[in-house]
Each structure stands twice: as structure tokens, then as C-alpha cells.
C-alpha angles and dihedrals in degrees: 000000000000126000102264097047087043114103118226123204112240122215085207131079137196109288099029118137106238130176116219111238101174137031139051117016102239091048089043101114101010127134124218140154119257108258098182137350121214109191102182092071099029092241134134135205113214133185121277085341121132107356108200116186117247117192108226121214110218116255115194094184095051087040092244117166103212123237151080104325118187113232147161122269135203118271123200114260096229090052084066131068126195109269102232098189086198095063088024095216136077118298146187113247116228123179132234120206112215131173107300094001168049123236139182117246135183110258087212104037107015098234117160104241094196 
């Protein structure tokens, strides 16, 4: 399997609050929720975070006006970091295993996520 076929597994999941650190300029330092995850390529999909332009073709029968339509695009995984609103900055995420169960903390502060 080569690196680019090959799933990570991701420490984030969908509605997490994360803060870009690397990337475009105008998304560098911003914070958004997680709209969707995709794995396979190791790409996320945050709120309001790198628009990107997509030229719509008119469909009559869906009831699709055509034209330039704003959207989301995908950011690299590796170009977001996990939003603790305790510390306010980008963290590392660790894990706590509890009785039954495994929970997110904070690596700085040592906040429970979930």
C-alpha cells in the first residue's frame, strides 16, 4: 500500500473546533468547526475555511441555477491543530483511559475534550 492510498487515523472528528497553522495566508491563524473528514486522503473540510470558487453547470431538472458558487475545500490534516478554548491556542490531543473508557485531553493543560 503506498502513502497516499494508506488511512491515517485521525485524532479529530467532525465538529471539532480546529485553528489553521499552515496554509494560505488569509486562512493562517483562523479557527472553524470540522464539516466533513475523508480519510482516505487525509483532508478535512472546515467552516467558512479556504473558499475556493466551482463553476456550476445549469440543471433544469434539479432545479440548478448555473455559475461561480463559493465553497469549502479540503485542508491537509497535518496544516490544522485541535482549538482548546482553556489554553486559547492550537494543541496536541493525548488520551486518558478511564474506566470504561478513553477520553481526549488537552497535552498543555490536561482538559477532557469529550
Amino acid at each position: 500500500m503506498s502513502k497516499q492510498t494508506q488511512k491515517i487515523k485521525m485524532k479529530l472528528k467532525k465538529n471539532d473546533i480546529v485553528i489553521v497553522v499552515r496554509g494560505k495566508k488569509e486562512d493562517r491563524g483562523k479557527t472553524g468547526k470540522i464539516k466533513r473528514i475523508l480519510p482516505g486522503k487525509n483532508r478535512l473540510v472546515v467552516e467558512k475555511l479556504h473558499i475556493v470558487k466551482e463553476y456550476v453547470r445549469a440543471n433544469p431538472q434539479k432545479n440548478i441555477q448555473g455559475g461561480i458558487v463559493d465553497r469549502e475545500g479540503t485542508i491537509p490534516a497535518a496544516c490544522v491543530m485541535y482549538y482548546c478554548s482553556e489554553c486559547e491556542q492550537g494543541v496536541r490531543i493525548g488520551y486518558k483511559l478511564s474506566e470504561n473508557s478513553k477520553q481526549r485531553i488537552c497535552k498543555k493543560c490536561g482538559v477532557v475534550f469529550d
